[in-house]
N, C-alpha and C positions, 0 to 999 in steps of 0.2 A: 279705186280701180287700178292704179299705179301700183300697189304692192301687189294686190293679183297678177298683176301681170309679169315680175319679178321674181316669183313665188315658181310661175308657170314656166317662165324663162329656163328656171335651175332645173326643175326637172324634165324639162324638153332636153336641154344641152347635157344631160346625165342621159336620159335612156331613149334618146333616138341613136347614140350609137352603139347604144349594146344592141338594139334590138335593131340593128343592120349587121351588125356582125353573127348574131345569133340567127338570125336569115340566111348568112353566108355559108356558116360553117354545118349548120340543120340538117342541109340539105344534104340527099344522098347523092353522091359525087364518086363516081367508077374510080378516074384519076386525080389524086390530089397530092402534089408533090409532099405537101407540108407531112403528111400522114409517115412515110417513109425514112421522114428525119429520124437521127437518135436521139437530138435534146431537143423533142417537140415542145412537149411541155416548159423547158426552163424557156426556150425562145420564148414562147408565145407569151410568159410571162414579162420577159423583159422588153416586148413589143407589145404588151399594154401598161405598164409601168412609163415607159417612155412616153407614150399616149398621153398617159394621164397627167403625168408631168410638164407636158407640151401644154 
């Protein structure tokens, strides 16, 4: 039962927060400052990279 739950641990702390994020960002949103950046993309990268290295 211990490795089950070890198993379930990794993949809980893997995609419960993508799938908050992917909640966040889904959604249709009138104003979103992030949308109007010019290096949306490279941000967003290097604020999930930092995430994940956190």
């Amino acid at each position: 039962m211990n490795e089950v739950m070890k198993v379930l641990t990794v993949f809980a702390s893997i995609f419960i927060p993508l799938t908050f994020l992917a909640g966040i960002y889904g959604m249709n949103f009138e104003y979103m400052p992030e949308l109007k950046w010019k290096w949306l993309i490279q941000s967003f990268g290097w604020y999930l990279l930092l995430f994940l290295l956190y």
